[in-house]
Phi, psi and omega in degrees: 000140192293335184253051224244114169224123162073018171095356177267191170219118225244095205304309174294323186282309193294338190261319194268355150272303207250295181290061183184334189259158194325297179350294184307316190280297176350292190301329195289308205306313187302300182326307186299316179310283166012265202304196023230317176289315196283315181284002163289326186272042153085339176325310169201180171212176188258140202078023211231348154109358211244153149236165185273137138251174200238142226268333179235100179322161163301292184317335181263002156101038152309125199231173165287009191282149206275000167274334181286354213222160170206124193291117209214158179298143158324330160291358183237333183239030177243359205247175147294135172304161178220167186271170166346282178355310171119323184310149174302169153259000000 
């Protein structure tokens, strides 16, 4: 993990790097519209534990179109693959 002191995940470095820049927040805003859209059609709702994902991330040249995003739990899609262990891969 990129943000990492002592084995944490150091929440202030990850926002003043990363949650903070234009890019980031765009990108959050397209997510909310999404979930917002998706609970119009019955799909989800907020607080129901699920997020939009995206079926081909941004970084691979993924877009916002509502044919890209698919609704997954929040714990599968915040997280690392990971080994048996529990360690990333």
């Amino acid at each position: 993990m990129p943000y990492m002191t002592d084995g944490k995940r150091d929440y202030k470095k990850q926002n003043e790097k990363v949650d903070s820049k234009p890019e980031a927040r765009k990108h959050r805003a397209e997510n909310v519209k999404q979930n917002r859209e998706l609970a119009k059609k019955g799909l989800g709702h907020k607080g129901d534990g699920m997020d939009v994902a995206h079926v081909r991330p941004f970084s691979k040249g993924g877009g916002p179109s509502p044919s890209n995003t698919k609704l997954v739990p929040a714990s599968k899609n915040r997280s690392f693959k990971r080994n048996p262990d529990g360690s990333m891969k």
